[in-house]
C-alpha positions in Angstrom: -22.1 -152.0 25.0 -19.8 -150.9 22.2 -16.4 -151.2 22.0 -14.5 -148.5 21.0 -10.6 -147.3 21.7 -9.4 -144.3 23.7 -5.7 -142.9 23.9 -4.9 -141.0 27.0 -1.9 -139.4 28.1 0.6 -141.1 30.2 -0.5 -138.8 33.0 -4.1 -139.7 32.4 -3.8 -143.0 32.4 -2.1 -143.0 36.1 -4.7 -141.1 37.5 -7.3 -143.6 35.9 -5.4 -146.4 37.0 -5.6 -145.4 40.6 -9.0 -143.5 40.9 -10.4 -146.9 39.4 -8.0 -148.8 42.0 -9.2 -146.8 45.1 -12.8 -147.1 44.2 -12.4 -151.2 43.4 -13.7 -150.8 39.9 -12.7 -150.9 36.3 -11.1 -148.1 34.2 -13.5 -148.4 31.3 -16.4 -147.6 34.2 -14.2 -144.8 35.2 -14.6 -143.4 31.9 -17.8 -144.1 31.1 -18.9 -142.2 34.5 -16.7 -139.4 33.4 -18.7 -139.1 30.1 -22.1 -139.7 31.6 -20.8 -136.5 33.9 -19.9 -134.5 31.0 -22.6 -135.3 29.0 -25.2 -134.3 31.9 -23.5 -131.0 31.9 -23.2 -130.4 28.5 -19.1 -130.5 29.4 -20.2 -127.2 31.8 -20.2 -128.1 35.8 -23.3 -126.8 38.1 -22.6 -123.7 40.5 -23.0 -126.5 42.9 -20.3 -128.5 41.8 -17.6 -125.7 41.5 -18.4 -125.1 45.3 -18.3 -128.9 46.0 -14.6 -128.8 44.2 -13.3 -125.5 45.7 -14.2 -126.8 48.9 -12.2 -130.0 48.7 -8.9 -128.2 47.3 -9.4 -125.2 50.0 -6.3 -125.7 52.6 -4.2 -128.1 50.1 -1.7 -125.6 48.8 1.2 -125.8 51.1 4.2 -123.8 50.6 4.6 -119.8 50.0 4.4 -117.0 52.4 2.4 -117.2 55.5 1.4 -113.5 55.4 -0.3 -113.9 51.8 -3.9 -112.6 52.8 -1.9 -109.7 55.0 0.6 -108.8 52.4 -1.4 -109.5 49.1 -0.7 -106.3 47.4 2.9 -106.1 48.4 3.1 -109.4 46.7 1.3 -108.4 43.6 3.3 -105.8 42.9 6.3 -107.6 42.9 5.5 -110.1 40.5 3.8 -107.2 38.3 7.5 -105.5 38.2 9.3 -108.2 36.8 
């Protein structure tokens, strides 16, 4: 292996923290799965993956109007008028 430094943002480095805490491994495999990822992708993700990840976030919005997919255009238009 060699040993080389990273800086992350404060924000990065809580996420890594705890996505290397829930899956009982180190940060620096974190990162080195996360380049190995990028690298296989050339930094682009497969059509496959882009469904895989809009799948897992579909439903976790909470908040706003309830009548969105009823009432889309009225709401378009209001934020187009402003």
């Amino acid at each position: 292996m060699v040993r080389t430094q990273v800086q992350l943002t404060p924000e990065q480095a809580v996420a890594v923290k705890r996505l290397a805490a829930d899956r009982g491994v180190s940060i620096a495999e974190i990162i080195r799965q996360s380049i190995d990822a990028y690298v296989r992708t050339g930094g682009n993700p497969s059509p496959a993956d882009l469904r895989r990840r809009a799948l897992l976030s579909a439903g976790s919005l909470r908040g706003g109007p309830t009548d969105l997919a009823r009432r889309h255009d009225d709401y378009a238009g209001e934020a187009f008028e402003q």
